[in-house]
MDAnalysis code that builds the backbone (N, CA, C; Angstrom):
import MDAnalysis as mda
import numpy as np

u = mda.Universe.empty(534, n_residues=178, atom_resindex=np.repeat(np.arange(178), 3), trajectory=True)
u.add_TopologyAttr("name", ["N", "CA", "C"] * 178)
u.add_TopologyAttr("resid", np.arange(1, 179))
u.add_TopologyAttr("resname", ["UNK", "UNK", "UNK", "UNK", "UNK", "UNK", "UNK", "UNK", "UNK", "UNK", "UNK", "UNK", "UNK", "UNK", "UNK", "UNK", "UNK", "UNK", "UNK", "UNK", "UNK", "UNK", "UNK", "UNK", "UNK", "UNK", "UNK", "UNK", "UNK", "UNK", "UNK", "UNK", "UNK", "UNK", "UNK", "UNK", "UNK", "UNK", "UNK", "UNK", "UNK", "UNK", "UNK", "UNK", "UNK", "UNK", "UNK", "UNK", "UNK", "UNK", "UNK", "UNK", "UNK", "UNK", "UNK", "UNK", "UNK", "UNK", "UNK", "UNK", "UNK", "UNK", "UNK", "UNK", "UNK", "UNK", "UNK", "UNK", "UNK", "UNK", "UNK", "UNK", "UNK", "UNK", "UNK", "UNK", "UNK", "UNK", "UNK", "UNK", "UNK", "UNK", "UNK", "UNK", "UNK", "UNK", "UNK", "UNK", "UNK", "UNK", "UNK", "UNK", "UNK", "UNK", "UNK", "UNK", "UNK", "UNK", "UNK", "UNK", "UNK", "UNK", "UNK", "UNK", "UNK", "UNK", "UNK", "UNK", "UNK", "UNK", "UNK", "UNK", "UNK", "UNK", "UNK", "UNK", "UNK", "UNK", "UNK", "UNK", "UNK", "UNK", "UNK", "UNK", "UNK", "UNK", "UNK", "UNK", "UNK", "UNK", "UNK", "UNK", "UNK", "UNK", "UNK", "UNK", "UNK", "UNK", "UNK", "UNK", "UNK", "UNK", "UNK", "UNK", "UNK", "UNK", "UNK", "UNK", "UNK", "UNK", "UNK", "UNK", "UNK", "UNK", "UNK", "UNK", "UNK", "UNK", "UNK", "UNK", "UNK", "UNK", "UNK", "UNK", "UNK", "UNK", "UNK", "UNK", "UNK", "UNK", "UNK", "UNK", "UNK", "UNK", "UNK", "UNK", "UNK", "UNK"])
u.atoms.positions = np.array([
    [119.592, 101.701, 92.140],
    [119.360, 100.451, 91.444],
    [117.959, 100.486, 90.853],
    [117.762, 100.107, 89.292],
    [116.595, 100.140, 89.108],
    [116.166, 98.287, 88.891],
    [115.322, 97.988, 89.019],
    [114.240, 96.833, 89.188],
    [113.086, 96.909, 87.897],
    [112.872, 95.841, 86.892],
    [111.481, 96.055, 86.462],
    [111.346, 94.950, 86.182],
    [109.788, 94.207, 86.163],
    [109.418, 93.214, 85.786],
    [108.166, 93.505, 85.370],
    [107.569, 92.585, 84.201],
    [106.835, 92.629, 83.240],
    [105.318, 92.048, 83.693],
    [104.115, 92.260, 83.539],
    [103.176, 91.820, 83.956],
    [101.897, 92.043, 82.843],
    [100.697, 91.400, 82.752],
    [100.183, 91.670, 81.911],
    [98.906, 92.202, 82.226],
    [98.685, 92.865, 83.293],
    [97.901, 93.594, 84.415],
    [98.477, 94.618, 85.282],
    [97.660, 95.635, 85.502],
    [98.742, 96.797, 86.802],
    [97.511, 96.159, 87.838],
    [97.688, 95.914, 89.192],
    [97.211, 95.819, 90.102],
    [97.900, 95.283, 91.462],
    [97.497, 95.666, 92.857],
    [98.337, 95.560, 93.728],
    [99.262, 93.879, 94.303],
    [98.752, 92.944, 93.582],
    [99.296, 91.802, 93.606],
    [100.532, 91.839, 92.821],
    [100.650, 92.130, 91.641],
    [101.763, 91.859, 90.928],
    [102.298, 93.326, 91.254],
    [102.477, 94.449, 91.848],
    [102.985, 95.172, 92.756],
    [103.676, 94.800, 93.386],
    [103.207, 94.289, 94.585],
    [103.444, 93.458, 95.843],
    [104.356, 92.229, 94.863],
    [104.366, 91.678, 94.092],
    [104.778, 90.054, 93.707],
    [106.328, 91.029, 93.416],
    [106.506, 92.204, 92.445],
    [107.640, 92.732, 92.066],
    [108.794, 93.121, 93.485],
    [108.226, 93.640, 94.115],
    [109.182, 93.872, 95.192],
    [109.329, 92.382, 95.757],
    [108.979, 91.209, 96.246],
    [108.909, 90.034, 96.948],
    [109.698, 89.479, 96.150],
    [109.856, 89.366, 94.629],
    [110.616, 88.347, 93.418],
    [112.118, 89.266, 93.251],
    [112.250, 90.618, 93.044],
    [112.917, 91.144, 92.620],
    [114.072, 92.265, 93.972],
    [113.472, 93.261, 94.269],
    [113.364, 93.836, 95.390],
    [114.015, 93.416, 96.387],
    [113.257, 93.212, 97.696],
    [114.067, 92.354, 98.535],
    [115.072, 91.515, 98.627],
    [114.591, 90.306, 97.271],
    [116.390, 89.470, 97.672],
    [117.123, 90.372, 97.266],
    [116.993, 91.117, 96.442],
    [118.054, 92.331, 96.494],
    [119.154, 92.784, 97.371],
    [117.995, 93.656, 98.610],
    [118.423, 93.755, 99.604],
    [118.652, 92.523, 100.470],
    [118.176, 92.293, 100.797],
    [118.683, 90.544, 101.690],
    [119.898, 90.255, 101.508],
    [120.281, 89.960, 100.193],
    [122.061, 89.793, 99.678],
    [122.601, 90.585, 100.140],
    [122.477, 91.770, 100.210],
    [123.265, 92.802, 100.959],
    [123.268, 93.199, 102.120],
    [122.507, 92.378, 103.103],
    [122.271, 92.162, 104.200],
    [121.773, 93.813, 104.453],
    [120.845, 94.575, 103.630],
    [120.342, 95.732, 103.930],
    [119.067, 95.514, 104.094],
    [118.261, 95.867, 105.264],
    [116.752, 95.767, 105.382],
    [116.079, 96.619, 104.289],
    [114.653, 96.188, 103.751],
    [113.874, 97.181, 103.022],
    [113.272, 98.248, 104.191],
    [113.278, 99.133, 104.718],
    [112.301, 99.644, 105.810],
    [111.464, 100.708, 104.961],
    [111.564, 101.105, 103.745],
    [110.561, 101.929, 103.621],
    [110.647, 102.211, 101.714],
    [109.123, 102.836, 101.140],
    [108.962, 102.590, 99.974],
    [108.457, 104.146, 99.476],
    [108.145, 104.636, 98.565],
    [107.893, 105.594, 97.859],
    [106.983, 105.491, 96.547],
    [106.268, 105.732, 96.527],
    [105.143, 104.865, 95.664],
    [104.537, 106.562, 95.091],
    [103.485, 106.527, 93.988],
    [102.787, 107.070, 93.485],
    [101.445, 106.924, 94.282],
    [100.344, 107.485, 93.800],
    [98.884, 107.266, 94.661],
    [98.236, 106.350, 93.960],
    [98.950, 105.793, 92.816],
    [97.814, 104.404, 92.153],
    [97.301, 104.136, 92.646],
    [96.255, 103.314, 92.515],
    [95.246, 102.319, 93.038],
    [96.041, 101.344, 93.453],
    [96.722, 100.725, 92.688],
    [97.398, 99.325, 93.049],
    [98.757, 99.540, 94.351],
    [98.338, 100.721, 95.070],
    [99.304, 101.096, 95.808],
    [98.794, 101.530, 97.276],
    [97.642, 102.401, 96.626],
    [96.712, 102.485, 98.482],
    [95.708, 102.031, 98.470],
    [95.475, 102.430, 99.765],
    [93.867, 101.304, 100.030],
    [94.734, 101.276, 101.808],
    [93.006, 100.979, 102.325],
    [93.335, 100.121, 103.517],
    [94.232, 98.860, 103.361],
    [94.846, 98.550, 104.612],
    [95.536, 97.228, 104.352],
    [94.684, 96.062, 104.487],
    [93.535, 96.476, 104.954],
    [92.375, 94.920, 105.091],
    [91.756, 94.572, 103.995],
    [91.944, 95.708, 102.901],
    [91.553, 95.656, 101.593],
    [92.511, 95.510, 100.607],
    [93.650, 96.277, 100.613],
    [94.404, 96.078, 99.398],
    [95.996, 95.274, 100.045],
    [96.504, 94.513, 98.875],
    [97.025, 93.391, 98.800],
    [98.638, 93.728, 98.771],
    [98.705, 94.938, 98.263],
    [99.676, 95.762, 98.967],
    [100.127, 96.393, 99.863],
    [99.351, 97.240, 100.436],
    [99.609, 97.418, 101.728],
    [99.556, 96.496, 103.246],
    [99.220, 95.221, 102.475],
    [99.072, 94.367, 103.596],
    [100.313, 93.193, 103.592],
    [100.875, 93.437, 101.965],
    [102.177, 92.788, 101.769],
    [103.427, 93.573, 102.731],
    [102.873, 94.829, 102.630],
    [104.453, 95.768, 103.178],
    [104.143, 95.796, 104.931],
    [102.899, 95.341, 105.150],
    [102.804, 95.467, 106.541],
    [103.374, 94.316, 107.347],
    [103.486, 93.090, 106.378],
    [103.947, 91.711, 107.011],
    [105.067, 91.844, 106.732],
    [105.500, 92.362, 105.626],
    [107.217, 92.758, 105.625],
    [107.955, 93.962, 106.489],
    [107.032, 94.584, 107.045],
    [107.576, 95.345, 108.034],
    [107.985, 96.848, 107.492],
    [107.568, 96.868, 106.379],
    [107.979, 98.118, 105.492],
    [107.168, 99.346, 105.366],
    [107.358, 100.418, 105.836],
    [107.042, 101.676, 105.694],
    [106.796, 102.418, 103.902],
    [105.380, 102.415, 103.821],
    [105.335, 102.869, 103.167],
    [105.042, 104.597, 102.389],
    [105.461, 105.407, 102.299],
    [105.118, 106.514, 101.335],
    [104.651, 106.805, 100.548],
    [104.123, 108.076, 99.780],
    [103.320, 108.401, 98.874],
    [103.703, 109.724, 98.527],
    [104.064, 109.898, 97.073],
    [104.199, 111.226, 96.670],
    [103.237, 111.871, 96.693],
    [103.313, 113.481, 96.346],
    [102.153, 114.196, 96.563],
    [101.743, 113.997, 95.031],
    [99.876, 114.067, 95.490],
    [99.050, 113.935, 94.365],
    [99.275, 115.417, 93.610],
    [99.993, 114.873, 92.166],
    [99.715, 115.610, 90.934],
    [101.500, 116.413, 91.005],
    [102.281, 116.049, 91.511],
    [103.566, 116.145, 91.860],
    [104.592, 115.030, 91.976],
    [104.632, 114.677, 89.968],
    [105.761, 114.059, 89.281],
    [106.981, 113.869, 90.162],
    [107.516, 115.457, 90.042],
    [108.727, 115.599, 90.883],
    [109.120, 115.237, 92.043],
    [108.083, 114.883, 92.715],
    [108.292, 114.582, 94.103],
    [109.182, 113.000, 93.859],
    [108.806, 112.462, 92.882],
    [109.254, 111.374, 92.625],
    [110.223, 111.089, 91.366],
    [111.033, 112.590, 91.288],
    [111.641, 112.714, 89.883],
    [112.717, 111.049, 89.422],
    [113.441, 110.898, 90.414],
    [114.308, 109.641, 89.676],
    [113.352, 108.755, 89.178],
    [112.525, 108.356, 89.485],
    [111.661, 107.201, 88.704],
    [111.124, 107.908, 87.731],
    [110.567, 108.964, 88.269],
    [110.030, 109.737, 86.200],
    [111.010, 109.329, 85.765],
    [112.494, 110.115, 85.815],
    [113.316, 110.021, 84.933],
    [113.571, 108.651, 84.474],
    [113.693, 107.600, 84.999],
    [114.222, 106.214, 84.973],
    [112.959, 105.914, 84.068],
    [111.831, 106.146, 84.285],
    [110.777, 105.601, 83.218],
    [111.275, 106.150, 81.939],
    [111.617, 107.531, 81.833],
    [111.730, 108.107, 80.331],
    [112.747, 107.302, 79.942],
    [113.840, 106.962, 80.646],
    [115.083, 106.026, 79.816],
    [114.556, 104.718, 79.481],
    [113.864, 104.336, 80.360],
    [113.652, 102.932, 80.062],
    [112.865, 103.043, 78.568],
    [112.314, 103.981, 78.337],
    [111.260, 104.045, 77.039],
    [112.012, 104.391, 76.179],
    [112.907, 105.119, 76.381],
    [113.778, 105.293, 74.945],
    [115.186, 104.620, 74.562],
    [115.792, 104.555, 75.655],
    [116.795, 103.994, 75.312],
    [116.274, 101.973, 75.104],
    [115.155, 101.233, 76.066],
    [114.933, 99.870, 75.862],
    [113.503, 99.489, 74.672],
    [112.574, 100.137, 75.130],
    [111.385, 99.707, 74.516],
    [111.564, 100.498, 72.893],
    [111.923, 101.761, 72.480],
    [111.610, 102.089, 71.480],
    [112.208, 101.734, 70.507],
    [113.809, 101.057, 70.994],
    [114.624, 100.146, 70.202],
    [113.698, 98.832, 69.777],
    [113.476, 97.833, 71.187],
    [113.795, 96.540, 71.146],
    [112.371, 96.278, 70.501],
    [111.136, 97.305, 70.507],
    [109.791, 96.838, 69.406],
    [110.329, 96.641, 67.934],
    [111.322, 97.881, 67.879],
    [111.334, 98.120, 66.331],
    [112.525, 97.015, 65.849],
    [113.617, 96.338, 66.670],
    [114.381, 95.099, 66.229],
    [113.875, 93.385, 66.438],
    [112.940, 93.895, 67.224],
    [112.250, 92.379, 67.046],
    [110.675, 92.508, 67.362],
    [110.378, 91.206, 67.193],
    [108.793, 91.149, 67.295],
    [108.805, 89.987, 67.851],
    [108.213, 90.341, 69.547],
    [108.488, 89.672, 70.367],
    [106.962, 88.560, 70.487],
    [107.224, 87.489, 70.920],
    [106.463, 86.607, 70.576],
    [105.636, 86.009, 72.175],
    [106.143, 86.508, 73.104],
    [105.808, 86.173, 74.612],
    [106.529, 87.426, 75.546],
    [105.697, 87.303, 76.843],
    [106.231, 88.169, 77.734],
    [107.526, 87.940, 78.286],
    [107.782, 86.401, 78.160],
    [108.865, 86.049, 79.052],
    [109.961, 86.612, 78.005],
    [110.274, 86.495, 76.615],
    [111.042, 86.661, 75.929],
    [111.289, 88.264, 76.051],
    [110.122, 89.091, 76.384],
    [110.673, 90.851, 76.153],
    [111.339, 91.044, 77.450],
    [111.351, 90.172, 78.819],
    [111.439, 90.186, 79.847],
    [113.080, 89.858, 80.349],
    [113.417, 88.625, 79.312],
    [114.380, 88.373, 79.203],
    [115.676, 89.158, 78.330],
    [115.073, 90.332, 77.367],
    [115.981, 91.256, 77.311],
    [115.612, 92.244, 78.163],
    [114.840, 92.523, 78.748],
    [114.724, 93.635, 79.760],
    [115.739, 93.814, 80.332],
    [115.716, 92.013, 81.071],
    [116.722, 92.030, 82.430],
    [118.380, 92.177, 81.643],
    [118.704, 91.490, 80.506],
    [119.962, 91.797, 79.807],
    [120.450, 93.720, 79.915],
    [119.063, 94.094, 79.588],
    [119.048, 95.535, 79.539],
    [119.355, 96.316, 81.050],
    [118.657, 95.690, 81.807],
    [119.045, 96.252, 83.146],
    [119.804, 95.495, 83.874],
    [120.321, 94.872, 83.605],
    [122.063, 94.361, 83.945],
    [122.894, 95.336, 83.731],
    [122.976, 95.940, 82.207],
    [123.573, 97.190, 81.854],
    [123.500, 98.432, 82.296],
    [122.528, 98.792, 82.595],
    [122.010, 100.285, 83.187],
    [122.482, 99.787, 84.490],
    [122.499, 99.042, 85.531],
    [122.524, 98.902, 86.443],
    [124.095, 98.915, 86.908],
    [124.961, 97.733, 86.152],
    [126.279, 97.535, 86.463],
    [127.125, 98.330, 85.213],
    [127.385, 98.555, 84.333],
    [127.921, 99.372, 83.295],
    [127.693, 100.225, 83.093],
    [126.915, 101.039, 82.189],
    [126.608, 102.341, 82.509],
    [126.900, 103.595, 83.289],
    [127.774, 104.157, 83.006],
    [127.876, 105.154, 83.902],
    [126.370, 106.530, 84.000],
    [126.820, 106.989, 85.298],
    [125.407, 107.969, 85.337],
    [125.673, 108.754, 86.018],
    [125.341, 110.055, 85.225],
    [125.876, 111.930, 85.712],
    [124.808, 111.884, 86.780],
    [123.543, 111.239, 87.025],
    [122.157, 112.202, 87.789],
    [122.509, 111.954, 88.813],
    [121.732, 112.712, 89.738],
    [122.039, 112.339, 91.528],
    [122.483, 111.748, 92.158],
    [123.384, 111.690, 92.861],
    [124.159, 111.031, 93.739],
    [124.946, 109.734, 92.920],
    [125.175, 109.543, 91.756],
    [125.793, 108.847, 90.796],
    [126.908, 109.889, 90.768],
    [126.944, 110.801, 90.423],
    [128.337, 111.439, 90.202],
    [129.188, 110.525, 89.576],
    [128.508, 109.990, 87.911],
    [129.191, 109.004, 87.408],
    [129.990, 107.564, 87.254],
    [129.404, 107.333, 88.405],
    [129.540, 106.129, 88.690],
    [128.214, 105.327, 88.083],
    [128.444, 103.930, 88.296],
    [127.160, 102.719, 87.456],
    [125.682, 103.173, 89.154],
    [124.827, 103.014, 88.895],
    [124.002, 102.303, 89.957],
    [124.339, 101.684, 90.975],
    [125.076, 100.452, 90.340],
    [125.292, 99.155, 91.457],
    [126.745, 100.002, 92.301],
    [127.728, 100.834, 91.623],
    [128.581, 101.046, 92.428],
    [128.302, 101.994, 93.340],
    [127.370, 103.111, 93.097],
    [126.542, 103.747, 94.121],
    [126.411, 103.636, 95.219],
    [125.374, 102.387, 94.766],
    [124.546, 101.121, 96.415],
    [125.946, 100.355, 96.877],
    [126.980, 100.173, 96.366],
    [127.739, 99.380, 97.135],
    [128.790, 100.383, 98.129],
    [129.090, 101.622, 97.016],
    [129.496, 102.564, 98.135],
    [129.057, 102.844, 99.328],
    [127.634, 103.052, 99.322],
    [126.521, 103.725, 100.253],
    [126.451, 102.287, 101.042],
    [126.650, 101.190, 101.256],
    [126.172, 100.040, 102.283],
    [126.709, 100.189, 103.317],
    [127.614, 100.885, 103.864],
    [128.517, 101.087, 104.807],
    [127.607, 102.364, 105.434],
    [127.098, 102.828, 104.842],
    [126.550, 104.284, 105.458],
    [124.925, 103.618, 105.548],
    [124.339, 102.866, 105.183],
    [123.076, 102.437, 105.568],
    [122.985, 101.529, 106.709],
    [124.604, 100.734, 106.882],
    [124.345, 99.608, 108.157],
    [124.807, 100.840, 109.258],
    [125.227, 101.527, 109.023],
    [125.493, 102.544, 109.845],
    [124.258, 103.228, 110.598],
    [123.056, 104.032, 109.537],
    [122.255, 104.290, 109.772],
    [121.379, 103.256, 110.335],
    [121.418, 102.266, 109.573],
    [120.430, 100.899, 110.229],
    [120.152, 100.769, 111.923],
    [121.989, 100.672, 112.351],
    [121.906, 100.526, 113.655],
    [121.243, 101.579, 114.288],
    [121.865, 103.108, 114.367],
    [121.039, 104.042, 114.692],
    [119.625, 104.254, 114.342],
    [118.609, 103.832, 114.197],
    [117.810, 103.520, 113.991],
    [116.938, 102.641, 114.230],
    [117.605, 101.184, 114.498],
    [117.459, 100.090, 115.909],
    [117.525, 100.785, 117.194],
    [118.345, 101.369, 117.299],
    [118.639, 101.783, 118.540],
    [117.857, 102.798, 119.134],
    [117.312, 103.933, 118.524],
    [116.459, 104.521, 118.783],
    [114.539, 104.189, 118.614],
    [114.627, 103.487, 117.766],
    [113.257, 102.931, 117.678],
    [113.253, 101.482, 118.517],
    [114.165, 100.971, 119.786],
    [113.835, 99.776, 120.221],
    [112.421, 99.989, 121.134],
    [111.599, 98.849, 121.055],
    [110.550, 98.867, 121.873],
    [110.580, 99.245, 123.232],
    [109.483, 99.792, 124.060],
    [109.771, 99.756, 124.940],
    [109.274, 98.840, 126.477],
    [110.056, 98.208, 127.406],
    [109.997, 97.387, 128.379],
    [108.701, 97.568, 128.337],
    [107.870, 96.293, 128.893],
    [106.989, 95.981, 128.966],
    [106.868, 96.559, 130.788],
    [105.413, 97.353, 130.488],
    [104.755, 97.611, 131.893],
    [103.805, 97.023, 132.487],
    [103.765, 97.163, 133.991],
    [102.976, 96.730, 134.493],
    [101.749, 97.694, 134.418],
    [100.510, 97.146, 134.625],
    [99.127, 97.636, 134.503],
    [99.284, 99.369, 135.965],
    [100.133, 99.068, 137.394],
    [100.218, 100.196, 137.903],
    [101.253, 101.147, 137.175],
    [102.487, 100.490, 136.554],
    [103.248, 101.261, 135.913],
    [102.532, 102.100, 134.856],
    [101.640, 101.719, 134.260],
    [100.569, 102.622, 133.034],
    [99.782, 103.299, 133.404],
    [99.132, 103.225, 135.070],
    [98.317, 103.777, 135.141],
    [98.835, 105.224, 135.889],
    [100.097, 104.938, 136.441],
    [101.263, 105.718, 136.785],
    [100.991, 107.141, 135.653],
    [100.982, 106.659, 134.949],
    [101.853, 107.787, 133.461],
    [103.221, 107.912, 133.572],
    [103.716, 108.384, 133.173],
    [105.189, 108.654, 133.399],
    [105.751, 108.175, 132.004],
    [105.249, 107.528, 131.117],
    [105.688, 106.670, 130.132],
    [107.133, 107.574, 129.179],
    [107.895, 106.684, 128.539],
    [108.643, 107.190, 128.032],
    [109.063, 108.630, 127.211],
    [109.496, 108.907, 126.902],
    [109.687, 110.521, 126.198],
    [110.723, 110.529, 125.066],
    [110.173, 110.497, 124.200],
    [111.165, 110.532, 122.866],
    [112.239, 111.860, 122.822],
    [113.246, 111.243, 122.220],
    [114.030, 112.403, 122.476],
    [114.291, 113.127, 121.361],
    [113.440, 114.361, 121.474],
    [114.068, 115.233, 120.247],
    [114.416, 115.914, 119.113],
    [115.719, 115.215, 120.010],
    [116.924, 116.347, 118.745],
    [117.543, 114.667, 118.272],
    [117.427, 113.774, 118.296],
    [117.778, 112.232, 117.679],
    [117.104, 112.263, 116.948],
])
């Protein structure tokens, strides 16, 4: 599924504002948690979390964040790629058929635009095997609440100890091959 919203600044607030407006209820409707993100090394992306406004958004949301490797596109090829479409197939059209007069108005064919890419569209690249986007993610929801649970289940906290129980050692032991 791709997501974009329009801003008239790059910085980690309207970062943070795109996943919170767009993003999430996303997932929420689909009763799929966000647990983790994939980001570039922008500025508007790291930083301490006592400093930047992003990483302190994904920390109250509970979300794991990532970082491609510096100077390694590929690491993050579907979004390269998804940027190059978005530039040719939306923006290099919709400058040259209109002359847009506000943000909200280029914003509002955006989203017309990614309604389409998203639900119509068919798509040969990865794990599309020609199917739209949205039918993708709806295939795959069954295999993420799947994973979800396993994943609760192995990351549940553990019982609270007593001060001799800690001083014991003995503490838990991750397992593995899970």
């Amino acid at each position: 599924m791709a997501f974009a919203k329009l801003y008239d600044r790059k910085n980690a607030l309207v970062a943070a504002d795109l996943l919170n407006d767009r993003v999430l209820p996303f997932f929420e409707e689909h009763e799929i948690p966000l647990l983790r993100v994939l980001t570039d090394r922008g500025t508007e992306y790291c930083g301490q979390r006592e400093h930047r406004e992003y990483e302190l958004y994904l920390a109250v949301e509970n979300i794991d964040h990532s970082r491609t490797k510096a100077r390694h596109p590929q690491t993050n090829g579907i979004c390269e790629r998804f940027q190059r479409t978005i530039q040719e197939e939306f923006y290099a059209t919709a400058f040259r058929k209109k002359l847009y007069s506000s943000l909200e108005e280029l914003q509002a064919d955006l989203d017309d635009w990614l309604a389409e890419y998203n639900r119509t569209r068919p798509h040969s690249g990865k794990y599309c095997y020609g199917k739209t986007p949205m039918q993708t993610f709806l295939d795959s929801v069954s295999l993420a609440r799947e994973k979800m649970l396993d994943s609760v289940s192995t990351l549940a906290p553990e019982p609270e100890r007593s001060p001799a129980q800690r001083s014991a050692g003995g503490g838990a032991v991750a397992d593995a091959a899970a």
